[in-house]
C-alpha positions in Angstrom: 0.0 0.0 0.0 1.9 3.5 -0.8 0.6 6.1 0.9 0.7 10.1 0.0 0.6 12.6 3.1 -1.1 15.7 2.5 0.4 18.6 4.5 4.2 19.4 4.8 4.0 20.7 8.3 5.7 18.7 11.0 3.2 16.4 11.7 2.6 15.8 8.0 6.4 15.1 8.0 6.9 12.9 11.1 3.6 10.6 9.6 5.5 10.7 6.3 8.3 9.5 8.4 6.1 6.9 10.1 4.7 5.7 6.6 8.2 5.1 5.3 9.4 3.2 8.4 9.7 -0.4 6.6 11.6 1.6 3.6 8.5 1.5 1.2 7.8 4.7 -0.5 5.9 7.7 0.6 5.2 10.8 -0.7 4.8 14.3 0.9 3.2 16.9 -0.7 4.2 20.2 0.6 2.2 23.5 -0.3 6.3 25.3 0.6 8.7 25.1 -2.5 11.4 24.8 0.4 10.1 22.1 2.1 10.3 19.8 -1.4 13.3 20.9 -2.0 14.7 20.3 1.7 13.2 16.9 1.9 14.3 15.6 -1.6 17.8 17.0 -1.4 18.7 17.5 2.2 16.4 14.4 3.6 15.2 16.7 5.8 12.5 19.3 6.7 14.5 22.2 8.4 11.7 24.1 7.7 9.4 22.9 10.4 11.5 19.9 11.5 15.1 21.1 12.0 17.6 18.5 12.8 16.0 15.6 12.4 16.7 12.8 9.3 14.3 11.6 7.1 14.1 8.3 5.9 15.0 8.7 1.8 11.8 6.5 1.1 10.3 9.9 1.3 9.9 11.7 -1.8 8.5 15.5 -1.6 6.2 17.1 -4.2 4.2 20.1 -4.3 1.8 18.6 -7.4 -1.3 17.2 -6.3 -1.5 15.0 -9.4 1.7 13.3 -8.1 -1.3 11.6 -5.3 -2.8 10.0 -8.6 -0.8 6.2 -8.1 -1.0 6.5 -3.9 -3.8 3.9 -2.7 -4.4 5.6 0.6 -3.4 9.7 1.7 -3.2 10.8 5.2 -4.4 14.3 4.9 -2.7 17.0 7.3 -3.4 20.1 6.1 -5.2 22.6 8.5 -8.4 21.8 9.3 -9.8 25.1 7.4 -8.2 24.2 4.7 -8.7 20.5 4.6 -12.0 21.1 2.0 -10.1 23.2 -0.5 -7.7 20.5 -0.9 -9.1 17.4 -0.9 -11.4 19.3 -3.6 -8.1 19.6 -5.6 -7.3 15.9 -5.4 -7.2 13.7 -8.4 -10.6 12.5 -8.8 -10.1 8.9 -7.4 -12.2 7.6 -4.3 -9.5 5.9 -1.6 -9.0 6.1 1.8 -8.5 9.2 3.3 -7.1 9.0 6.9 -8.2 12.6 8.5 -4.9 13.9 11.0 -6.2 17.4 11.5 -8.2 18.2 14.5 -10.6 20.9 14.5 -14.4 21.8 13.4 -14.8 23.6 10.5 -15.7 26.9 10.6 -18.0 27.6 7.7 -20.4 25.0 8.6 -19.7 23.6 12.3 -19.1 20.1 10.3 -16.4 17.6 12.1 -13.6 16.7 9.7 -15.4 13.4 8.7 -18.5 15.3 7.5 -16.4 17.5 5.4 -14.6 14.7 3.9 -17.6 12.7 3.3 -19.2 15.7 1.4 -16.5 15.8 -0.7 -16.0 12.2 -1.5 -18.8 10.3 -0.7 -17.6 6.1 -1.7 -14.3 5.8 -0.4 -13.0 5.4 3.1 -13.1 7.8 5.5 -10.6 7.1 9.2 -9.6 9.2 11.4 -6.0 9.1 13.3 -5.9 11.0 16.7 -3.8 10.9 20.0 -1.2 12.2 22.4 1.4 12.9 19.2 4.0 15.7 19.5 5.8 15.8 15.9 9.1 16.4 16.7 9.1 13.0 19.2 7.2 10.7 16.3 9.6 11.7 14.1 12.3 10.8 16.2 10.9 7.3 16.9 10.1 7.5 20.3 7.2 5.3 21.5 3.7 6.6 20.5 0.4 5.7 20.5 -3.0 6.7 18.5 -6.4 6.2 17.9 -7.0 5.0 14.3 -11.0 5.0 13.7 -12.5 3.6 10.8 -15.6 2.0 10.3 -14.5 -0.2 7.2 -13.1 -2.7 10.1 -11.1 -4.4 7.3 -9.9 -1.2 5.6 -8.9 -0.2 8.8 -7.1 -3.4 9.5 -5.4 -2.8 6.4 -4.0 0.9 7.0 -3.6 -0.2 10.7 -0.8 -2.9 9.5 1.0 -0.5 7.3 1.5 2.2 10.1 2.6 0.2 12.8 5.9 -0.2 13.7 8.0 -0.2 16.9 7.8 2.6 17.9 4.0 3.7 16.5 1.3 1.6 18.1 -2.4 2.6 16.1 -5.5 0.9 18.4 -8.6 0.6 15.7 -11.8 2.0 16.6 -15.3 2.8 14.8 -16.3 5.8 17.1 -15.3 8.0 14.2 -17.1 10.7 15.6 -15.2 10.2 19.4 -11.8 10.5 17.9 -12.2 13.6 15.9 -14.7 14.9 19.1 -11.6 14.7 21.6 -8.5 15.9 19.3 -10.8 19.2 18.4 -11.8 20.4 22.0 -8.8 19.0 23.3 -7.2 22.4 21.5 -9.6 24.6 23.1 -9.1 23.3 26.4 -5.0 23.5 26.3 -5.2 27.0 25.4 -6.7 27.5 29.1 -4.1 25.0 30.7 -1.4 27.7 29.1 -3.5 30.4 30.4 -3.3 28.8 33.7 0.5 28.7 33.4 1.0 32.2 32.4 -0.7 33.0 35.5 1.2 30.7 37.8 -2.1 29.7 39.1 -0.3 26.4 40.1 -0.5 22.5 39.4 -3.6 22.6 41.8 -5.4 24.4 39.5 -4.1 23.1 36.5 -5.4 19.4 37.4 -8.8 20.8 38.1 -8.8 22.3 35.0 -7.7 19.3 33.0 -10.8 17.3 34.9 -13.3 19.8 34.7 -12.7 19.9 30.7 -12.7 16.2 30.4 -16.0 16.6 31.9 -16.7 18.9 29.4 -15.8 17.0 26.4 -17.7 14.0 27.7 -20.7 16.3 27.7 -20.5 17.6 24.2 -18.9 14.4 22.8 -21.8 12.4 24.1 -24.3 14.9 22.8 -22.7 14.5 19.2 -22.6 10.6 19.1 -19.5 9.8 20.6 -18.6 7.0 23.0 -17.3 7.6 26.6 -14.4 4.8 26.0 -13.0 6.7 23.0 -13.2 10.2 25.0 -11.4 8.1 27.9 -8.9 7.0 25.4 -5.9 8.3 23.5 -7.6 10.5 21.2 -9.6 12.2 24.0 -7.8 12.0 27.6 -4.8 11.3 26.2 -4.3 13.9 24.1 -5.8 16.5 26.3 -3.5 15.2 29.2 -0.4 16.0 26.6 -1.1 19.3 25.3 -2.5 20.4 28.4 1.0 19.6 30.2 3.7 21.3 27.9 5.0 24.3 26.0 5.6 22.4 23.1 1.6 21.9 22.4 1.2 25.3 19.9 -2.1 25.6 22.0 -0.5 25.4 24.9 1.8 28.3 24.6 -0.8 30.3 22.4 -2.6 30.0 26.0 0.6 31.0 28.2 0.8 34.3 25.9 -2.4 35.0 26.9 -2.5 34.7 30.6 1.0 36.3 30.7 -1.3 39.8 28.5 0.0 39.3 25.0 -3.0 40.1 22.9 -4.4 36.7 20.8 -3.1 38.9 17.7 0.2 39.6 18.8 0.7 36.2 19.2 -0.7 34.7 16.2 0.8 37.8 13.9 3.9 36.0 13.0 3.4 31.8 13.7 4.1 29.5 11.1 2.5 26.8 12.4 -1.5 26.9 13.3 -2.8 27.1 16.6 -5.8 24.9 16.2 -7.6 26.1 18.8 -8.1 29.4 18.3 -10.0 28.8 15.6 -12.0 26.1 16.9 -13.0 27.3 19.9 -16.1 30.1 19.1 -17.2 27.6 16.4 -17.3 24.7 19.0 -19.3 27.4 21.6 -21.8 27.3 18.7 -22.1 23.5 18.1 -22.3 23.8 22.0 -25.5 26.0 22.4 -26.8 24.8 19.5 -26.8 21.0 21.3 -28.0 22.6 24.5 -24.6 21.8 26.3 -23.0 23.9 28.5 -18.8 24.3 27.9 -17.6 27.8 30.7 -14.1 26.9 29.7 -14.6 26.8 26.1 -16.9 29.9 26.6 -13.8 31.5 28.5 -11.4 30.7 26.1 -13.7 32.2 23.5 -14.0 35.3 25.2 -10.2 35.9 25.8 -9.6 35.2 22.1 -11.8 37.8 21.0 -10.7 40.6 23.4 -13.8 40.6 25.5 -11.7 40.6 28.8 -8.7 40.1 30.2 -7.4 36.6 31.6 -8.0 37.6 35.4 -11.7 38.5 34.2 -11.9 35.1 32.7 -10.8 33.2 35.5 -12.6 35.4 37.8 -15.7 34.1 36.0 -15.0 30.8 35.9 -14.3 30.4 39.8 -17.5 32.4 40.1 -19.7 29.5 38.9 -22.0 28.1 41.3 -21.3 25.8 43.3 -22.7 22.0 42.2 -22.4 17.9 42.0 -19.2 17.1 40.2 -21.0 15.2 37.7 -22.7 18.2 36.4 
């Protein structure tokens, strides 16, 4: 099976880097002229990647018809941008494993929707966990969430991911696994927030649980399954970017509960915060599925300039007081 990743970034490149483990070929298309020419020549992304060596199985392009001969593509692109492109693949209907993680801002669709929409015969998986590029890239032990719910396709992709060091558990909570990676985002952008504060590890653990509790309420009210919001692609992830600075939403988050404005600090990144744009779209999902998200709601409002980070904490210990399982 050769597989195409679309999306040059560094998690395109450490999954291009997982796809040519075994030494079979893999292509990357990147959208950067640099990045193609880096990878091809150098073996290596020092664009987004620095320092670390690429297998040479990996062959960069930036032509989308180069995807025509892959039998499967991992799509990596942003997740605002992932309709434009798959819209500009070759017109052929295979798998297409869904690696962003975000909601779609246009049309409040998940990821699956949208790539459904666009291609409605072939397969459609999501892949979803605790995954920092730089370390998957590196080969350091890593697990994910790969949900499918072709149960033999996704046998099939399953088997030519895994390796050593890259442990995929199949699923068929589609939903679930795109569910948790999206408001994972949202919620590590008020861990960061907590940090830039020094509010503590106290509050950062309380935060971490109320937001689980938070994503079991709105994944639930979408279709999702508690044991795939209790897993990788839900508390896994969200106890991973909610614990470091080198989650993008993490830091994003930091900035802002140190006063950077959300606009200072997304003037001049090359990589995406995801959840900065996810998170007033998900508030609207939200109220529109009669769920209630405050932390989601505060991040929202601290994005947009509508108060400060001590008035958004402030408001969110001036809740009243109820049952934890509320």
């Amino acid at each position: 099976m050769k597989l195409g990743v679309i999306g040059g970034g560094a998690w395109g490149t450490a999954l291009a880097q997982v796809a040519a483990a075994k030494g079979q070929e893999t292509l990357l298309w990147a959208r950067e002229p640099d990045v193609v020419a880096s990878v091809n020549a150098a073996h290596e992304n020092r664009l987004y990647l620095p320092g670390i060596p690429l297998n040479p199985a990996i062959r960069a392009t930036g032509d989308l018809a180069d995807t025509a001969d892959c039998d499967a593509l991992l799509i990596v692109t942003p997740a605002q941008h992932m309709r434009t492109v798959i819209a500009d693949l070759p017109p052929r209907d295979v798998p297409l494993v869904l690696c962003a993680k975000g909601i779609e801002d246009k049309t409040g669709l998940f990821l699956h929707d949208v790539a459904r929409t666009m291609q409605p015969r072939g397969a459609i998986a999501v892949l979803s966990g605790p995954t920092f590029a730089h370390e998957v890239a590196a080969g350091l032990p890593t697990a994910v969430t790969l949900a499918i719910e072709d149960q033999a396709m996704g046998e099939r992709l399953r088997d030519r991911l895994a390796g050593p060091a890259f442990r995929p558990y199949l699923s068929s909570d589609v939903a679930g696994a795109e569910i948790g990676g999206a408001v994972k985002n949202v919620l590590a952008i008020a861990c960061g927030v907590v940090e830039g504060k020094r509010l503590g590890q106290n509050a950062r653990a309380a935060l971490i649980s109320r937001g689980f509790a938070e994503m079991t309420r709105f994944g639930l009210a979408k279709g999702a399954r508690v044991e795939t919001l209790a897993g990788l692609s839900g508390l896994g992830d969200l106890v991973l970017t909610c614990s470091s600075i080198s989650s993008r939403n993490f830091s994003l988050g930091k900035g802002l509960g140190e006063g950077k404005s959300a606009a200072e600090l997304m003037a001049d990144r090359r990589t995406v915060a995801e959840g900065a744009f996810t998170a007033p779209v998900l508030l609207r999902v939200a109220k529109a599925a009669n769920v209630d998200m405050p932390i989601a709601a505060a991040v929202c409002a601290l994005l947009a300039g509508d108060c400060t980070a001590d008035e958004a904490v402030e408001r969110l210990l001036a809740r009243p007081l109820r049952s934890e399982g509320v």
